[in-house]
Residue, then its C-alpha position, 0 to 999 in steps of 0.5 A: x450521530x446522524x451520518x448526513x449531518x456528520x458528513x454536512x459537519x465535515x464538509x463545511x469544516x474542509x471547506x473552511x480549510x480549503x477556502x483558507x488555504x486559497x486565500x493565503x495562496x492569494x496573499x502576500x507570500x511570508x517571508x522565508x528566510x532561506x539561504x541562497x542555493x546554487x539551482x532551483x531544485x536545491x532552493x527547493x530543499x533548502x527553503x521548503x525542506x520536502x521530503x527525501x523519497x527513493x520510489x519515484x526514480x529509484x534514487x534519492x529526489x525530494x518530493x516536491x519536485x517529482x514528476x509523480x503522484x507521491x506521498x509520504x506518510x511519514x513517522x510522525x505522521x504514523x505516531x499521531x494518527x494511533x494506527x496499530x498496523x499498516x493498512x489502518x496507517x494508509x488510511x491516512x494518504x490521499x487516493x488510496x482505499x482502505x476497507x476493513x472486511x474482517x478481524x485480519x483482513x483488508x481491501x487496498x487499492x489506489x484509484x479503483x478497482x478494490x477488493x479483498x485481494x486487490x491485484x492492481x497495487x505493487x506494495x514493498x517492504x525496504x525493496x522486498x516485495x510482497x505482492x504473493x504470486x498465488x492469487x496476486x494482492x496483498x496477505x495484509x496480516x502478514x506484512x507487520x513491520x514494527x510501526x516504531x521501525x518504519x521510517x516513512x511509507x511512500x505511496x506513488x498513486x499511478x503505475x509504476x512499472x518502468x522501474x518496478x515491473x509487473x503489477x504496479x498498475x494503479x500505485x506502488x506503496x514502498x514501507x521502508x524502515x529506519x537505518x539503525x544508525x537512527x534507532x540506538x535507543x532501546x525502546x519498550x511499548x505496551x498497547x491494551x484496548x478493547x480491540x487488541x494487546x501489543x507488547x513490542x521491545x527494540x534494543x540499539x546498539x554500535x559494532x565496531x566504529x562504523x556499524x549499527x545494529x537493532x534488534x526486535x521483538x514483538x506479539x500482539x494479537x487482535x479480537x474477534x469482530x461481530x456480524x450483524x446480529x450481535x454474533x461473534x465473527x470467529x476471525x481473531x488473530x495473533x503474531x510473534x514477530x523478531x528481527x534485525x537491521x544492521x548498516x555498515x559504512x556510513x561515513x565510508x562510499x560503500x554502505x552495506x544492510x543486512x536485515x531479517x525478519x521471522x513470524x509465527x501466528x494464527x488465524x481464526x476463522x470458519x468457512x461457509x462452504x458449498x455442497x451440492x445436496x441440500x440440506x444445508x446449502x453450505x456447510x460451516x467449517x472451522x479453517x484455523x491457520x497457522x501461518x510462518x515465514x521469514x525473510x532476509x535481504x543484503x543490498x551493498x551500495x556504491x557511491x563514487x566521487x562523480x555523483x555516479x552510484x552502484x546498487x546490488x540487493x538481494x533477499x530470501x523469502x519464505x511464508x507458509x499458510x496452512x489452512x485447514x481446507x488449503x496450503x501455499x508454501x512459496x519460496x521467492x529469491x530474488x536479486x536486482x543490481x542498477x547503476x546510475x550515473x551522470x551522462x555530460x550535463x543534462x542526462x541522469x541515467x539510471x539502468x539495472x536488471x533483475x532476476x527473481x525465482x518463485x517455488x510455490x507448493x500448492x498440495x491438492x484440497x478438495x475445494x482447491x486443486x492445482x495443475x501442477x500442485x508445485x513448481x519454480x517460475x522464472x522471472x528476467x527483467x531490465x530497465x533504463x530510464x533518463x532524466x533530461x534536463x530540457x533547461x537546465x534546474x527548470x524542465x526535466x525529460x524522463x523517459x524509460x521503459x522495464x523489460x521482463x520476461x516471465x513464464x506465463x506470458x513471455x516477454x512484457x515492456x512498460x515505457x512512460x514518458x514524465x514531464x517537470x517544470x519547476x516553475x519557480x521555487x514555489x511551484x511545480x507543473x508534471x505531467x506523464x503517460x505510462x504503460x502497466x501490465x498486471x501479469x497472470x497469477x498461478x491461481x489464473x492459469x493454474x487452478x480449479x478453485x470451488x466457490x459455490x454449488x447448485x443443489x442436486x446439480x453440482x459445483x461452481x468453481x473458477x477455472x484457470x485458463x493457460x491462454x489467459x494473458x496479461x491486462x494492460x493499461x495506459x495511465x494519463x496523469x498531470x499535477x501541480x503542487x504549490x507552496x504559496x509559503x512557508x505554511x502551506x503546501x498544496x498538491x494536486x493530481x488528475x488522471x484518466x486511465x485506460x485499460x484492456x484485457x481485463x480479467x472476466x470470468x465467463x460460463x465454460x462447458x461443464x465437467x465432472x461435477x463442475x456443473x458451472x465452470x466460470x473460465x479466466x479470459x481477457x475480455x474485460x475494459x475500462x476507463x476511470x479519470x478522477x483527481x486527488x487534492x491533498x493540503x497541509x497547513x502550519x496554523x501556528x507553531x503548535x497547530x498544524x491541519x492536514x486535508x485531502x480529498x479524492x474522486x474517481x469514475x469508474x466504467x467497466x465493458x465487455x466484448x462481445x459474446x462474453x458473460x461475465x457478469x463480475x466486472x460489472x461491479x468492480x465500479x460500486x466497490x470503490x468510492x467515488x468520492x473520500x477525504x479526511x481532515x487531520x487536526x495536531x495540536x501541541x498543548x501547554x504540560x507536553x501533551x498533544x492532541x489529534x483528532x481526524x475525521x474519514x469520509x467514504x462513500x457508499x459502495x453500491x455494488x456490494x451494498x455497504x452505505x457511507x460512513x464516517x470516522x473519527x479517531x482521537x488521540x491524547x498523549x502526554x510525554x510524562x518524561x523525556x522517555x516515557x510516554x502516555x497515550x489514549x485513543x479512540x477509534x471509531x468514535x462515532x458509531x457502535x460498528x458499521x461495515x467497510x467491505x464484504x468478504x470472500x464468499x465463504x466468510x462470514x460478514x463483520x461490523x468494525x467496531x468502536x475501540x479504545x486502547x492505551x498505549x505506553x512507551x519507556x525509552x531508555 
């Protein structure tokens, strides 16, 4: 299918919805029979039935009245889009960015700036998190939650720093699975495709009167890709995960989960790696890795009869990545209490602190070396943050500020200021202004990292610079959602960002055999503004459409006398424009149909064209347990690239793929 007329295709068929949705945002409202509600927050719930999301203000607030770019991808949503893993499932959310670069590896960033390790997007599993503090980003083949487990994925696009700290500059994306309560049944699920096998058990059960427990395990492992001429890319990769959830107290005001989570796996994959003395330039060398780690978290909640509430998690985490050319062992113990309460009749007040404590080993590689190869960095933080009802039910006030410390740039704060009009129980008006920091990882001041060579002459490598500081940003954000009725809800944003001391990388004095040291410094600037569209529509009963759409303009700069020549690109590594239509469909004899079509831009910089995808999906529930899927992914093409790799992978094409997928509950 010729891309041009698939995007023509696309396009007339978004705007088809669009122009719909607007015509029904005209007309006579439907009628909603809702009951009555005490406030216009509670007409809210009770008539549109929003989603319930904790992300936005660390406390339970239906999503349609938040003062925040936030959506949720939810179970059902997870379950009809045929996504096997994480990143293929955010794929779905307006304004966020998923490339695929390899069999294991993705680009995810939200508003800007993406790469193979984006470094501007805080991500959490249940509150744990797991951006890694060696070379900041996201180990995306190591964050395998069960899909079947996750509840909802909440996805705040704009930073998120006041109650979730450092890094959470462009978003927060918070995965957050099911109570157990809500998983007694035991489950069996089998995918085989062209691309992957997955074989994944849950068994639900009760302790006692007043507990609930699951239990899991599952393996699966991914193919190889292809590069360009046909040739296997070697990055196949596989896993064996088990885990547990177990949640007292339910009808009690102390509730208490403890839940855990082991891993084993592979990597494949060969390193192109540089030598000074030709023939040949670079030298092909198999880097197979075994990965483990595991993790174990406890948060005791407190809820008392004023509508006050106590919060204490604490979580264990350890992850280990022996390559064959480099090693991280990190181990991360981290505790957070916060308090919320009601302050007279308009004031929601909610506080906390924080204490985290990272142990990394970095053994010495010859391609990577680490001044010092292992220490503990300390990490001190506190917040408080108030909602302000302005008019009661009507406006809100939400001001705050975190406050950390950490051991590479001392003290750091990140106040924002959030505005909401719930208009009327249709509509809601938000605006806010934020400050994020994006603090220094222990590869930016701790590291000689080798990533190229000039022949006869020496090494390029990255240095690591002590004085490298934190880069800042301030975000301006306004939005407006509307829900003209009970079928359609619209929800827009636009933002204009502004950031400093960004990372650059520029020409230093050689030394020893670095012939071309590239030093970490701040001299880096930007400026981005765009907006996000994203519209849901209940056609009929049985029929629901999704859409969403998103734009952003990036510009970089530099200070005078710098040399960088990387930042330049980071504009052309993000597309300026994307969308996607979700089509459901409930058909006659318990069968379904999903269809979705992907459009992204082309990236300039790194020279990847536009593409388009389509997926399918048809299931049919055979039983009340028993379920049968297939589906088909990338439908359109034989393969096509998202994104490039590190310098010292090869290229890959994402392919076609087809799989077939059962589930048995019983």
């Amino acid at each position: 299918m010729n891309i041009k007329l698939g995007f023509i295709a696309a396009f007339l068929s978004f705007s088809t919805l669009s122009s719909t949705v607007f015509a029904a945002a005209t007309s006579s409202p439907a009628d909603d029979s809702a009951p009555a509600a005490t406030s216009s927050q509670e007409k809210i719930l009770s008539l549109f039935n929003p989603t319930e999301v904790t992300t936005v203000s660390r406390r339970k607030e239906d999503s349609f009245s938040a003062a925040a770019a936030i959506y949720v991808i939810t179970q059902e949503d997870i379950k009809r889009s045929g996504a096997t893993n994480v990143p293929e499932a955010l794929r779905l959310a307006p304004g966020v960015d998923v490339a695929r670069s390899g069999s294991e590896r993705y680009a995810v960033s939200i508003r800007g700036f993406n790469d193979n390790i984006a470094n501007k997007l805080l991500v959490m599993v249940d509150g744990r998190t797991v951006y890694t503090p060696t070379f900041s980003g996201v180990n995306w083949d190591t964050v395998t939650p069960p899909l079947e487990d996750i509840k909802q994925i909440e996805i705040i696009r704009g930073p998120g720093g006041t109650l979730w700290g450092a890094n959470a500059v462009n978003g927060v994306i918070n995965i957050i699975t099911e109570d157990a309560q809500n998983t007694q049944e035991n489950l069996i699920s089998g995918i085989a495709g062209t691309e992957t096998r997955n074989i994944y058990g849950r068994n639900g059960g009760k302790i006692g009167d007043d507990a609930f427990y699951r239990i899991y395990a599952q393996a699966f492992d991914y193919s190889h890709t292809k590069a360009e001429n046909g040739d296997h890319v070697n990055d196949a990769w596989d896993r064996q995960q088990s885990g547990f959830r177990i949640d007292w107290g339910k009808t009690s005001q102390d509730n208490i989960t403890v839940q855990g989570d082991v891993y084993t796996g592979t990597d494949n994959r060969t390193a192109f790696l540089p030598v000074p003395t030709p023939p040949p330039f670079v030298n092909p060398t198999v880097d197979d890795a075994n990965l483990h780690g595991g993790n174990i978290l406890g948060r005791w909640t407190h809820s008392y009869a004023d509508g006050a509430q106590t919060q204490l998690q604490v979580y264990f985490d350890n992850w280990d990545r022996l390559f064959d050319i480099s090693e991280e062992k990190v181990n991360t113990l981290d505790f957070d209490l916060q308090h919320s309460f009601l302050a007279g009749d308009r004031n929601e007040i909610t506080m906390g602190m924080g204490y985290r404590l990272v142990n990394y080993d970095e053994p010495a590689r010859a391609y990577f070396l680490y001044n010092p190869t292992q220490d503990d960095l300390n990490l001190y933080s506190t917040f408080i943050q108030d909602k302000f009802a302005i008019i009661r039910d009507k406006v809100f006030f939400t001001f705050g500020s975190k406050f950390e410390v950490n051991d590479f740039t001392g003290f750091e704060y990140e106040p924002s200021a959030r505005l909401s009009w719930l208009i009327d129980e249709r509509q809601t008006l938000w605006a806010a202004i934020s400050r994020a920091v994006r603090t220094p990882s222990i590869a930016d001041e701790t590291i000689i990292q080798t990533v190229g060579a000039i022949p006869n002459a020496g090494y390029v490598a990255l240095v690591s610079n002590k004085d490298y500081g934190s880069e800042d940003l301030i975000a301006h954000e306004i939005g407006y959602r509307i829900r003209p009725n009970s079928d359609i809800t619209i929800d827009t944003t636009a933002f204009y960002n502004n950031y400093t001391n960004l990372q650059t990388l520029d020409f230093g004095a050689p030394f020893g055999n670095i012939a071309v040291p590239l030093v970490d410094h701040n001299y880096g600037k930007a400026t981005s503004y765009g907006f996000e569209l994203a519209s849901t529509w209940k056609v009929t009963s049985k029929w629901q459409l999704t859409g969403s759409y998103s734009y952003i303009l990036l510009h970089t700069s530099l200070e005078s006398g710098s040399t960088d020549t990387s930042l330049a690109q980071d504009p052309g590594k993000s597309p300026k424009n994307q969308f996607n239509i979700r089509s459901h469909l409930n058909l006659p004899y318990d069968t379904e149909m999903d269809n979705m079509v992907y459009y992204v831009d082309k990236l300039d910089s790194i020279d990847i064209p536009a593409y388009i995808r389509f997926d399918s999906k048809f299931t049919w529930h055979c039983t009340d347990n028993v379920e049968l899927s297939l589906v088909g992914q990338n439908l359109l093409t034989n393969e096509h690239r998202e994104f490039v790799p590190i310098p010292v992978l090869e290229e890959s094409e994402i392919a076609r793929s087809i799989y077939a997928q059962a589930k048995v509950r019983f």
